[in-house]
Backbone of each chain as nested JSON, in Angstrom:
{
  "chains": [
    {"id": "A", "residues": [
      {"number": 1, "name": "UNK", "atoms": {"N": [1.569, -39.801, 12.003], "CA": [2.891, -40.343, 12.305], "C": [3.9, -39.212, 12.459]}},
      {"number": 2, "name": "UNK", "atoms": {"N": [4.973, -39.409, 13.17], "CA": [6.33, -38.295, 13.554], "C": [7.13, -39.053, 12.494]}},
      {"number": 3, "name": "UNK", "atoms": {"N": [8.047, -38.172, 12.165], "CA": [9.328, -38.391, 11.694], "C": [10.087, -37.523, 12.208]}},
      {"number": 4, "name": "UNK", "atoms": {"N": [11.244, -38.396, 12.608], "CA": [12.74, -37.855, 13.263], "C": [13.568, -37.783, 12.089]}},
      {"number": 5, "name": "UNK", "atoms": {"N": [14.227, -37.128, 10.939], "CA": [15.055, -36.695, 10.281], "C": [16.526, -36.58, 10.961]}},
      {"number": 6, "name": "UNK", "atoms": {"N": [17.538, -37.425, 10.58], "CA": [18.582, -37.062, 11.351], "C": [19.63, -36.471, 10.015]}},
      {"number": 7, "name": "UNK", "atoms": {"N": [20.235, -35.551, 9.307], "CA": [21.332, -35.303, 8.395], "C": [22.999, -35.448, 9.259]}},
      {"number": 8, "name": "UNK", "atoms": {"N": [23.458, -35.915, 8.553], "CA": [24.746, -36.059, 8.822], "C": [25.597, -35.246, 7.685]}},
      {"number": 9, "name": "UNK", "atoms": {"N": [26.58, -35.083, 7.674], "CA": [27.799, -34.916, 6.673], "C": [28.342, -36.162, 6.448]}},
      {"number": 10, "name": "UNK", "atoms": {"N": [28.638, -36.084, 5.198], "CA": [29.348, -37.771, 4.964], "C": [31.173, -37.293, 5.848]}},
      {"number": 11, "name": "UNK", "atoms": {"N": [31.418, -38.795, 5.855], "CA": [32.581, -38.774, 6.339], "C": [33.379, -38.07, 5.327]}},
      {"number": 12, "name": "UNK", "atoms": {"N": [34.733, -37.589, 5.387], "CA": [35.304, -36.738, 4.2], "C": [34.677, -35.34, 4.237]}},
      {"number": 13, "name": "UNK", "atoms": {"N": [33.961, -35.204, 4.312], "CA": [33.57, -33.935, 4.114], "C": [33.769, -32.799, 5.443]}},
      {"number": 14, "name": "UNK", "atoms": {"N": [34.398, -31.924, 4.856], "CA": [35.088, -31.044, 6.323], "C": [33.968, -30.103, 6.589]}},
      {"number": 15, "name": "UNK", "atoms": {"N": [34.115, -30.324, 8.379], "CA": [32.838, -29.919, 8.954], "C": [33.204, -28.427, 9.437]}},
      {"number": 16, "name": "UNK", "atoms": {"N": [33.172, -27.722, 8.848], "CA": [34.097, -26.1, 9.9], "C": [33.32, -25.46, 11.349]}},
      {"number": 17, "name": "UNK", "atoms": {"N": [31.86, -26.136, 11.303], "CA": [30.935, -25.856, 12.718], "C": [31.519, -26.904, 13.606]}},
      {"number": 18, "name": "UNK", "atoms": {"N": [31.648, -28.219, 12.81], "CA": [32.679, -28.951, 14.078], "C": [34.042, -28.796, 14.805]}},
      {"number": 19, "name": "UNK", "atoms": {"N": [34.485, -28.421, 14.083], "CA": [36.034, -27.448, 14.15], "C": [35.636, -26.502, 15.659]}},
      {"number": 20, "name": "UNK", "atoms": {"N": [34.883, -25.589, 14.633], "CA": [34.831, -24.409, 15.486], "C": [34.53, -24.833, 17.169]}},
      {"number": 21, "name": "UNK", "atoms": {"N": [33.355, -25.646, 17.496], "CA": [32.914, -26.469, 18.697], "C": [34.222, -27.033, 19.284]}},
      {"number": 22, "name": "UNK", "atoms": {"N": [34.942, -27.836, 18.551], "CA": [35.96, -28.785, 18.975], "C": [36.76, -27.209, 19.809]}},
      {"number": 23, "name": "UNK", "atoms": {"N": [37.302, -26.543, 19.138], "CA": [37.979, -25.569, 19.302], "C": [37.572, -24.801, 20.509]}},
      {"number": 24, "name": "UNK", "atoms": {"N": [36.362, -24.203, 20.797], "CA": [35.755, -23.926, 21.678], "C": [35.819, -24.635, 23.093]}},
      {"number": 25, "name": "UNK", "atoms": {"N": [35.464, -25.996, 22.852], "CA": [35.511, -26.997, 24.067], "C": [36.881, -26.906, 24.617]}},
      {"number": 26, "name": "UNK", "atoms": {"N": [37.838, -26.969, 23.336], "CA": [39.226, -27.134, 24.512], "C": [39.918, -25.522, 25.261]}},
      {"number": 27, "name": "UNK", "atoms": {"N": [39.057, -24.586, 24.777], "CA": [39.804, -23.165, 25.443], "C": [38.681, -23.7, 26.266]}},
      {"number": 28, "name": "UNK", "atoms": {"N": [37.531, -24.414, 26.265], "CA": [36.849, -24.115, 27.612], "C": [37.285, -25.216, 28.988]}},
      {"number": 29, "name": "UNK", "atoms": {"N": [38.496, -25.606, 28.3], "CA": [39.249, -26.452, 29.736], "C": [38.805, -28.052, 29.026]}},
      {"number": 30, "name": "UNK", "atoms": {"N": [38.128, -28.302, 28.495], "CA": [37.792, -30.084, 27.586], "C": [38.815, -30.815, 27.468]}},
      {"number": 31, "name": "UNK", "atoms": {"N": [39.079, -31.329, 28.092], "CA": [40.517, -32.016, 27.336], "C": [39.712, -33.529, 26.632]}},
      {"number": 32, "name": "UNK", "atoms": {"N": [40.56, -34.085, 25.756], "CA": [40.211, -35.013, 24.877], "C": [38.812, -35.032, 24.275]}},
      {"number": 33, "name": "UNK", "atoms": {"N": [38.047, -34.391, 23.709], "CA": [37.649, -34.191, 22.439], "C": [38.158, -34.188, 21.141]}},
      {"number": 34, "name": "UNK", "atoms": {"N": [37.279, -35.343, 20.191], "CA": [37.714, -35.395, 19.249], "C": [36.519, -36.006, 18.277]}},
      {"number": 35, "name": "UNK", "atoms": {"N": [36.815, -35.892, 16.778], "CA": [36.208, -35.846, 16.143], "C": [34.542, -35.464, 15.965]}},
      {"number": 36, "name": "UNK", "atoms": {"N": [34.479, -34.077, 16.198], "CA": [33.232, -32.932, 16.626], "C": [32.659, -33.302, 15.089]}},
      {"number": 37, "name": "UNK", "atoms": {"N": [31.562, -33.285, 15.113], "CA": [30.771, -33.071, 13.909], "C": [29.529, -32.51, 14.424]}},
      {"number": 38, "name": "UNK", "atoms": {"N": [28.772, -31.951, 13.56], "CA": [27.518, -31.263, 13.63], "C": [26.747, -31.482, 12.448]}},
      {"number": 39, "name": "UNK", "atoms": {"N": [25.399, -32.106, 13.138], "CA": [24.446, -32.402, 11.56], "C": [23.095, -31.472, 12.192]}},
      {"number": 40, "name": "UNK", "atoms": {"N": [21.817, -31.761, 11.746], "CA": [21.032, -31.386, 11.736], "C": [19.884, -32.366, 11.926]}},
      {"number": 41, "name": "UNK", "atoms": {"N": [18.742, -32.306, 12.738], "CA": [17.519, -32.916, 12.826], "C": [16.318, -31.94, 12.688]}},
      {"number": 42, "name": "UNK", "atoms": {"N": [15.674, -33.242, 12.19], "CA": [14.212, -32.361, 11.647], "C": [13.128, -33.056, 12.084]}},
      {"number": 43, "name": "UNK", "atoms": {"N": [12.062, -32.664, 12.94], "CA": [11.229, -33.353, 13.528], "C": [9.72, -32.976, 12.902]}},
      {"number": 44, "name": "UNK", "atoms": {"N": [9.066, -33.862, 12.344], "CA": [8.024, -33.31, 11.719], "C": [6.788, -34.55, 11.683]}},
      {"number": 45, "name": "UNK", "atoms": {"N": [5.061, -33.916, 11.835], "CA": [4.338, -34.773, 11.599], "C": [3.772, -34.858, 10.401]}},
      {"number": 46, "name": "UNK", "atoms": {"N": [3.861, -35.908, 10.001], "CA": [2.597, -36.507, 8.921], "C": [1.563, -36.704, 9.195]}},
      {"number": 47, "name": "UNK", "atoms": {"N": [0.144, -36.437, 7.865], "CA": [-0.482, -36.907, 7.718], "C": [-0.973, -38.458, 7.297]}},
      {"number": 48, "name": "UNK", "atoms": {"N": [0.237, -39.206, 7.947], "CA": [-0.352, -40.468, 7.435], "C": [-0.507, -41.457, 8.698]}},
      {"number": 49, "name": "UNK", "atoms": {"N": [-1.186, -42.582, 8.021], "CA": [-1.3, -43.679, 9.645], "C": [-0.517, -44.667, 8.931]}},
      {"number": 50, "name": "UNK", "atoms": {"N": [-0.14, -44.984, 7.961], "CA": [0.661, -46.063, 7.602], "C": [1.843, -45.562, 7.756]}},
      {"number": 51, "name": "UNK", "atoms": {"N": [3.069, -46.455, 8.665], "CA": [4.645, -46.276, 8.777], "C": [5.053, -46.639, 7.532]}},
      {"number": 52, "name": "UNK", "atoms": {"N": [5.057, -47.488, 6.52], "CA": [5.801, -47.816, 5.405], "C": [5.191, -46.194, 4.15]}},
      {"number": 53, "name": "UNK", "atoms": {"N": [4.476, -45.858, 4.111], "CA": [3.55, -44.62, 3.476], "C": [4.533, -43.422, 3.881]}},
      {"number": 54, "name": "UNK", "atoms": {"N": [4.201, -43.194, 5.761], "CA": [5.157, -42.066, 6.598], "C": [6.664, -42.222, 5.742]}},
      {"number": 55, "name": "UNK", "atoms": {"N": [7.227, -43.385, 6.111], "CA": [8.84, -43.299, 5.579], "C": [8.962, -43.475, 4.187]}},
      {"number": 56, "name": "UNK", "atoms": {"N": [8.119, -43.67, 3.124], "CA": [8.328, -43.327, 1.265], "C": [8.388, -41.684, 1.265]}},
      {"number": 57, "name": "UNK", "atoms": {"N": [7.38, -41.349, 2.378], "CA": [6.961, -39.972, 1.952], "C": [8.542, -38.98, 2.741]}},
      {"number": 58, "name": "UNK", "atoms": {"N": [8.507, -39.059, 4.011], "CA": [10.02, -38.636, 4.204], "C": [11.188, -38.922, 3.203]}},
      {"number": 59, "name": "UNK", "atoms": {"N": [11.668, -40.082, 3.01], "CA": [12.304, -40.297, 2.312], "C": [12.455, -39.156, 0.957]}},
      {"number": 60, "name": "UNK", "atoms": {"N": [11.369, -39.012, 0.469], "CA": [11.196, -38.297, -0.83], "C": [11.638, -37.107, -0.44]}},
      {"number": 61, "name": "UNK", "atoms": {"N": [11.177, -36.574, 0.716], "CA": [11.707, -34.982, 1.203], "C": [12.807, -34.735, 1.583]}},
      {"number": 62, "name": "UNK", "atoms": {"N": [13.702, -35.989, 1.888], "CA": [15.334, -35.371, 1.874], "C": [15.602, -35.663, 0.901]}},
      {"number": 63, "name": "UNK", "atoms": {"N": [15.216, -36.351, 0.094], "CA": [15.939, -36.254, -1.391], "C": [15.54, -35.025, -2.388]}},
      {"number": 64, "name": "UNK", "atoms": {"N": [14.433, -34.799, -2.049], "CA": [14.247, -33.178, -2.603], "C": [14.325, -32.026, -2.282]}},
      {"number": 65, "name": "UNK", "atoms": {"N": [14.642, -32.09, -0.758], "CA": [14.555, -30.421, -0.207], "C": [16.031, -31.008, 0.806]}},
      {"number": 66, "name": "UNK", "atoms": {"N": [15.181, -31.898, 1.98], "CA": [16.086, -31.573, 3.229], "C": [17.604, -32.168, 3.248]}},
      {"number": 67, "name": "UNK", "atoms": {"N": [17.972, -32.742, 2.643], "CA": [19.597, -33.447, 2.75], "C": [19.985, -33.29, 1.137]}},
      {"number": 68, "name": "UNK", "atoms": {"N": [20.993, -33.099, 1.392], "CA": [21.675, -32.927, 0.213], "C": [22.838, -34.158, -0.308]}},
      {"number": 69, "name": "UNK", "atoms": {"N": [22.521, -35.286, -0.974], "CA": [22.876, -36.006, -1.089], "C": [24.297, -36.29, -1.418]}},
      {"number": 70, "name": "UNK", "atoms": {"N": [25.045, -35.513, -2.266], "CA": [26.541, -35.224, -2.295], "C": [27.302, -35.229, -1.228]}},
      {"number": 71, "name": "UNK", "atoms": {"N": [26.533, -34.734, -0.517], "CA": [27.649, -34.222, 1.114], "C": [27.15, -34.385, 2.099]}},
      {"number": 72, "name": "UNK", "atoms": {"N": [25.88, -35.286, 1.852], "CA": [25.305, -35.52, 3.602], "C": [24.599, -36.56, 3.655]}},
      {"number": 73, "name": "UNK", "atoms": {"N": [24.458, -37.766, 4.714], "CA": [23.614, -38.9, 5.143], "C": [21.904, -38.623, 5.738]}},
      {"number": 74, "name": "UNK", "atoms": {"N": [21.304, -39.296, 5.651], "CA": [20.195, -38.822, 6.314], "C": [19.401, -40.436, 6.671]}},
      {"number": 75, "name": "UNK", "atoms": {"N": [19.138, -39.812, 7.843], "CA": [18.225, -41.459, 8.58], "C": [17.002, -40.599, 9.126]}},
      {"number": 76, "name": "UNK", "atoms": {"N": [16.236, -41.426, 8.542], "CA": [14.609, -41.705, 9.307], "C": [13.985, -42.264, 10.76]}},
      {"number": 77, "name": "UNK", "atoms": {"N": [13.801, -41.749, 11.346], "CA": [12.885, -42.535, 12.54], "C": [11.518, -42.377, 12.302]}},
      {"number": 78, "name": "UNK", "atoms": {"N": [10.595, -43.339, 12.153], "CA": [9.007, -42.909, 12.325], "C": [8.322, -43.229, 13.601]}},
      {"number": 79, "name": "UNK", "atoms": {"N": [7.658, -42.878, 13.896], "CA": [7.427, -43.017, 15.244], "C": [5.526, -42.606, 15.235]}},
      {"number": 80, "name": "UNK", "atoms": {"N": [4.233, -43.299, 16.346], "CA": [3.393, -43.231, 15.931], "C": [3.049, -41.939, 16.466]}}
    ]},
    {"id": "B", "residues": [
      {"number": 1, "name": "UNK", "atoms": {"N": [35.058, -43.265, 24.636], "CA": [33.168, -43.652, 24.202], "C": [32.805, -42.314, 22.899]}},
      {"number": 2, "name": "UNK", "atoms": {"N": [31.133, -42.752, 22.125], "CA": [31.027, -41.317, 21.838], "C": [30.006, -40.716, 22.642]}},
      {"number": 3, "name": "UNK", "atoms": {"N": [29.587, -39.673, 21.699], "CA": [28.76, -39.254, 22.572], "C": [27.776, -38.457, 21.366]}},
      {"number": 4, "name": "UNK", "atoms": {"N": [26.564, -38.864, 21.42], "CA": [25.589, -37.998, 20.565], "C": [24.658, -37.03, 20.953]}},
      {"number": 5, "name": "UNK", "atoms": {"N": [24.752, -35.974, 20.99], "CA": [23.945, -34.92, 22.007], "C": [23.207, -34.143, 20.721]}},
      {"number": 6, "name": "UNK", "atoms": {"N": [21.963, -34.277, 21.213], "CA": [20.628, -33.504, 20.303], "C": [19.87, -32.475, 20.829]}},
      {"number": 7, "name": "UNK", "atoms": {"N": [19.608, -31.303, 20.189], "CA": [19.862, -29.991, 20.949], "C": [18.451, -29.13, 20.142]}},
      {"number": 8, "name": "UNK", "atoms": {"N": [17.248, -29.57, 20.671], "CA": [15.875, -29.252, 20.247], "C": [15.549, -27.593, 20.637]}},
      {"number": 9, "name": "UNK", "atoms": {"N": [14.741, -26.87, 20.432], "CA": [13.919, -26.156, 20.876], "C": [12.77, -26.28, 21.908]}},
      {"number": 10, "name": "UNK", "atoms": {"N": [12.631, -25.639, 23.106], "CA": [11.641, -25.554, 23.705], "C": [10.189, -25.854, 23.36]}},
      {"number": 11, "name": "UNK", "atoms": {"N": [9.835, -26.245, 23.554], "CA": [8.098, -25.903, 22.879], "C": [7.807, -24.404, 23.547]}},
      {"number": 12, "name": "UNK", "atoms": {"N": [6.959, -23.992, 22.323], "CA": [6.44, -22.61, 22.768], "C": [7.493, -21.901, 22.036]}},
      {"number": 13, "name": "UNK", "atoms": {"N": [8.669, -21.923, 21.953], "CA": [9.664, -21.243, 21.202], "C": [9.414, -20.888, 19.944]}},
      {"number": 14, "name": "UNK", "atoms": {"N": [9.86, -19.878, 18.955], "CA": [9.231, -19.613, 17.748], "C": [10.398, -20.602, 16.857]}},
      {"number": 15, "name": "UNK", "atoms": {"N": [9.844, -21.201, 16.166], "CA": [11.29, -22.105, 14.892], "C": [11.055, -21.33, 13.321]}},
      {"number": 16, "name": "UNK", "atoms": {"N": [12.065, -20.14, 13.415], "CA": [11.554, -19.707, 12.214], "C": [12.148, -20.94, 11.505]}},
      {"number": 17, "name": "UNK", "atoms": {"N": [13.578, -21.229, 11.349], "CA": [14.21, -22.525, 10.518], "C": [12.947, -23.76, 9.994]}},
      {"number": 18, "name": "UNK", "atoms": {"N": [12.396, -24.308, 11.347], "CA": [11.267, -25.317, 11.14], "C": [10.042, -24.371, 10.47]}},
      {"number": 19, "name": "UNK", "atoms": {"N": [9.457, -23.714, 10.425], "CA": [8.515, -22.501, 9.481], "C": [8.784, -22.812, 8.186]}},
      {"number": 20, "name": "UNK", "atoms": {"N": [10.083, -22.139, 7.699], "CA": [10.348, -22.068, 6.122], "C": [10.675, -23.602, 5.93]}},
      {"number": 21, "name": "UNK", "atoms": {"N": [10.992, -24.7, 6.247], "CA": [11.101, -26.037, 6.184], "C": [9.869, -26.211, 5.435]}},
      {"number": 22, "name": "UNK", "atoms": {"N": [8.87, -26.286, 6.365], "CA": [7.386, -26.512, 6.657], "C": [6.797, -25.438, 4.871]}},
      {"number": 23, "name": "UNK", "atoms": {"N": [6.997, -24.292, 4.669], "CA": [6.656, -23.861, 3.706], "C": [7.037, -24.11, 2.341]}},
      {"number": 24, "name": "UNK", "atoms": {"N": [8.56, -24.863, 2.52], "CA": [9.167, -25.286, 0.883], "C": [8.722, -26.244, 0.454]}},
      {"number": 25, "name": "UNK", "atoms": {"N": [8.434, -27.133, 1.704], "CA": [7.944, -28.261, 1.55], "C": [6.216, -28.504, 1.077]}},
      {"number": 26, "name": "UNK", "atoms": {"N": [5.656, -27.574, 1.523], "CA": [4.272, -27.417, 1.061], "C": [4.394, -26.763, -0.498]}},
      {"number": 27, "name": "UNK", "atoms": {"N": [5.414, -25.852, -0.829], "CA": [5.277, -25.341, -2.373], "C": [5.823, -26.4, -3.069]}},
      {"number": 28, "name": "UNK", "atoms": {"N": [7.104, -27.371, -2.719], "CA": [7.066, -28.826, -3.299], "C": [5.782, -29.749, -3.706]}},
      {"number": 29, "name": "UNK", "atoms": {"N": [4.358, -29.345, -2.777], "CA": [3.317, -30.212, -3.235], "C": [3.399, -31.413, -2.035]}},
      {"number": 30, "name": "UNK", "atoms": {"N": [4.262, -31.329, -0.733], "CA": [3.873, -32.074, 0.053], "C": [2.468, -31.995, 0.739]}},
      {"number": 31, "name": "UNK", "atoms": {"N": [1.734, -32.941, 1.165], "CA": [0.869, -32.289, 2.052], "C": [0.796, -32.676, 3.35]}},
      {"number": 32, "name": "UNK", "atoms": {"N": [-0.114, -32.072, 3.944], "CA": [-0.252, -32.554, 5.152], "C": [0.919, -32.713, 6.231]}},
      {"number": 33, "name": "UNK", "atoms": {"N": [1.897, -32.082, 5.517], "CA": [2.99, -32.009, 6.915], "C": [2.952, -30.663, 7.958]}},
      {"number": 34, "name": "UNK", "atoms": {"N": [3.084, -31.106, 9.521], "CA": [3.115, -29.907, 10.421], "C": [3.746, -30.148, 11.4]}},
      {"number": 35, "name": "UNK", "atoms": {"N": [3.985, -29.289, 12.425], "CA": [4.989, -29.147, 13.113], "C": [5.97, -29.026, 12.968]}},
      {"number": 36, "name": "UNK", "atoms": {"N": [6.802, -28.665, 12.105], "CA": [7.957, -28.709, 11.775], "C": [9.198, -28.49, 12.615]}},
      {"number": 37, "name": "UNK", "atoms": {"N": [10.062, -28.803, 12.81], "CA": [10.969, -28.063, 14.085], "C": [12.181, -28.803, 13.901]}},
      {"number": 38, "name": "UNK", "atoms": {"N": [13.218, -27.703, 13.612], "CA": [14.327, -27.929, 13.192], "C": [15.042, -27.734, 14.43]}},
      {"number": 39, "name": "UNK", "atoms": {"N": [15.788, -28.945, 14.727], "CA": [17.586, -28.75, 16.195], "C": [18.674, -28.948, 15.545]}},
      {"number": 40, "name": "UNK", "atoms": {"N": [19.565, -29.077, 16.47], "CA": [20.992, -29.881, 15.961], "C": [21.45, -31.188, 16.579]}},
      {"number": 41, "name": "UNK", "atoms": {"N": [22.185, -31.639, 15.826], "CA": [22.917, -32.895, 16.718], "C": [24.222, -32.92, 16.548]}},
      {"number": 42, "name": "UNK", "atoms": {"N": [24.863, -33.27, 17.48], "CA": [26.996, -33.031, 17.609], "C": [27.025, -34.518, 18.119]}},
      {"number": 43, "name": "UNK", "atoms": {"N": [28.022, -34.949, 16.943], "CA": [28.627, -36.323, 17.494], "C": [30.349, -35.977, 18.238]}},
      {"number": 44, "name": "UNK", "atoms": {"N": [30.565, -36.787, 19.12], "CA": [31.682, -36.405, 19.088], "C": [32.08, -37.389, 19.694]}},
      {"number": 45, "name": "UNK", "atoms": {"N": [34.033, -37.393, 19.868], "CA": [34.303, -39.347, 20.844], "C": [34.987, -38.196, 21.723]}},
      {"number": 46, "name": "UNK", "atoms": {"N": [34.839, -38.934, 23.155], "CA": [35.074, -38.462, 24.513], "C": [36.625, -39.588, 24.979]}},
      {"number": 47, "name": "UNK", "atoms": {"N": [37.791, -39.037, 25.379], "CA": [38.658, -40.28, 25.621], "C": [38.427, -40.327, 27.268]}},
      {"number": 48, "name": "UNK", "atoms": {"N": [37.246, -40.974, 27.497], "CA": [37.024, -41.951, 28.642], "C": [36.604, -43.215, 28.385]}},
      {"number": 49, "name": "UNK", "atoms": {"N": [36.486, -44.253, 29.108], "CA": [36.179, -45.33, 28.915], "C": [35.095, -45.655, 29.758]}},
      {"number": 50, "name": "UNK", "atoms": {"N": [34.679, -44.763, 30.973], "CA": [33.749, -44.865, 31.719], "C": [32.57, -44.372, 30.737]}},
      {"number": 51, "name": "UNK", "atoms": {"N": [30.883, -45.072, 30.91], "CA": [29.826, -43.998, 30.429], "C": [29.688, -42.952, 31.624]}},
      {"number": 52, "name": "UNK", "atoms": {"N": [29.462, -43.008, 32.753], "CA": [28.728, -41.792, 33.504], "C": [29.889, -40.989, 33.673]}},
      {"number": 53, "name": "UNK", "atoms": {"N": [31.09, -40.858, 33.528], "CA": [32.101, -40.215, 33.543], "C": [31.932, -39.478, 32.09]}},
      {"number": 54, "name": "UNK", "atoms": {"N": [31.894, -40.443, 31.103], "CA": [31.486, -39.547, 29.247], "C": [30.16, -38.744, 29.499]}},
      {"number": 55, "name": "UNK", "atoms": {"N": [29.184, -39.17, 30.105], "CA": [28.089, -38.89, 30.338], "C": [27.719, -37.507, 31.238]}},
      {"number": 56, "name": "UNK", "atoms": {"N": [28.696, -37.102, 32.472], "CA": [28.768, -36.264, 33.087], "C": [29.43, -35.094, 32.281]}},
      {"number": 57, "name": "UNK", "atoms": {"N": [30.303, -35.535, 31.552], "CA": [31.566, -34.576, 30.923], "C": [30.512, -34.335, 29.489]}},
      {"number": 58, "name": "UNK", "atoms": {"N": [29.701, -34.869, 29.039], "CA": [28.831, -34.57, 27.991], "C": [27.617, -33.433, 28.452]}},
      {"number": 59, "name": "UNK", "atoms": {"N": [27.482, -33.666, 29.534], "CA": [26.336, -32.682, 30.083], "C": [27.094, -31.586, 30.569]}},
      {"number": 60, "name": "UNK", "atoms": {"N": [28.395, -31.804, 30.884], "CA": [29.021, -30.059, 31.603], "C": [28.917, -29.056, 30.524]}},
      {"number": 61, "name": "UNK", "atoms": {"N": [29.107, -30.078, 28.787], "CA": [29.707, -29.412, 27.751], "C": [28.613, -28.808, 27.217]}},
      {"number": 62, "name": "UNK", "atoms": {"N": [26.931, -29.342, 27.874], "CA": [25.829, -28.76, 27.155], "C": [25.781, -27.526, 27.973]}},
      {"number": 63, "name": "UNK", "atoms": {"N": [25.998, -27.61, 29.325], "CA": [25.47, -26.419, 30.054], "C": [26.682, -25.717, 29.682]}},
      {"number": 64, "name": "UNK", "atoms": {"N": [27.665, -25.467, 29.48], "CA": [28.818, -24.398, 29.462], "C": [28.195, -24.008, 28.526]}},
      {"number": 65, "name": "UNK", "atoms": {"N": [28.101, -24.817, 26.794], "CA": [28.7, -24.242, 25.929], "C": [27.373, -24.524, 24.67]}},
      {"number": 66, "name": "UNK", "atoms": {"N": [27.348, -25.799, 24.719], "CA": [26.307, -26.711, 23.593], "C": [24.95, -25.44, 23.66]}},
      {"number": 67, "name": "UNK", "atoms": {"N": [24.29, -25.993, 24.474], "CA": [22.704, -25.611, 24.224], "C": [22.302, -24.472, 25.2]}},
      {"number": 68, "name": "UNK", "atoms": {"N": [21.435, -23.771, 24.736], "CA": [20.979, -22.861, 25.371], "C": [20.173, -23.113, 26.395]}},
      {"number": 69, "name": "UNK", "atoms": {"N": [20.338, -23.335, 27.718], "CA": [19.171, -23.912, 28.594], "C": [17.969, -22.895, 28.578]}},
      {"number": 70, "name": "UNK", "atoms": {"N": [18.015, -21.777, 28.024], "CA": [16.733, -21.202, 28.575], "C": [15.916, -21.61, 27.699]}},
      {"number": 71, "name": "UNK", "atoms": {"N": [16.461, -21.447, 26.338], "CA": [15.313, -21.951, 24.949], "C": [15.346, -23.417, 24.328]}},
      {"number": 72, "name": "UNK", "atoms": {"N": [16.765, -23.99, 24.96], "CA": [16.46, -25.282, 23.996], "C": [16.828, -26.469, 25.377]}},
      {"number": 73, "name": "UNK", "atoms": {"N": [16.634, -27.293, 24.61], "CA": [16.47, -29.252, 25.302], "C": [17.639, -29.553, 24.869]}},
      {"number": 74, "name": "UNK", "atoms": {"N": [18.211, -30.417, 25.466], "CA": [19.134, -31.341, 25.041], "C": [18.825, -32.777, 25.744]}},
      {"number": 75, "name": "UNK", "atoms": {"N": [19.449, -33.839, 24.399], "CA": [19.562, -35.338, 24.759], "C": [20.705, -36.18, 24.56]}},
      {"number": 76, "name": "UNK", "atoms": {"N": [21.435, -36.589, 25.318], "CA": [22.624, -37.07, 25.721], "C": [22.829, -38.853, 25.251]}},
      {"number": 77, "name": "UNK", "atoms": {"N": [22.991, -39.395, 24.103], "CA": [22.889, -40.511, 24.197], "C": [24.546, -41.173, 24.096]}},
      {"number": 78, "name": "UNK", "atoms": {"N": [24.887, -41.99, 25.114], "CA": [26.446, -42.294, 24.971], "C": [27.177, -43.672, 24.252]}},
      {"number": 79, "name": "UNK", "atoms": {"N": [27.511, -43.995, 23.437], "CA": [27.888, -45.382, 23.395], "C": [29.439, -45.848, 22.608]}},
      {"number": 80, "name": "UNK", "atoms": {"N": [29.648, -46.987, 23.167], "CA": [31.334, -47.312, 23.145], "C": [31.569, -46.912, 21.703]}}
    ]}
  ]
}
């Protein structure tokens, strides 16, 4: 099975790579851009054939390594 | 509209980021995970109301500025 990992920043939490982008876009002529954020995806295969198995087992890995739960969202896609 | 643009690596490209992912996660005691491959994703709201107009103005912003066309992919998904 694939897993698509998507991290977000929670809302509230100030993004300074989004800033910086936002900032960027409008010296690059952008007009109306707004609210830039930047998260992170993680694309990875499992060893498993069960989807409910695939997503316990992701699950467990952003809660222990890949997302940081204080300051960031994280969604699953499994995919076969 | 917004606009969610996801900004992968080539295949064939080296991911050191997806590598050490792939290795913390194995000294955690995961198993069986591979491929690892770490991108980004930028949300952002566009003030158009048209999609292929958000949609065009989302792709100028990958080739100017977003993604590297020689090494990485990008995916453009738009919605109100």
């Amino acid at each position: 099975m694939k897993a698509k990992i998507t991290i977000t920043l929670k809302n509230g939490v100030l993004d300074p790579q989004g800033k910086a982008i936002e900032g960027s876009l409008k010296g690059l002529g952008f007009e109306g851009v707004t609210n830039v954020r930047q998260g992170k995806e993680i694309e990875l295969t499992l060893d498993e054939s069960d989807e409910a198995a695939a997503r316990a087992k992701a699950e467990e890995m952003c809660r222990k390594l890949l997302a940081n739960p204080v300051m960031e969202n994280y969604a699953i896609e499994i995919s076969p």
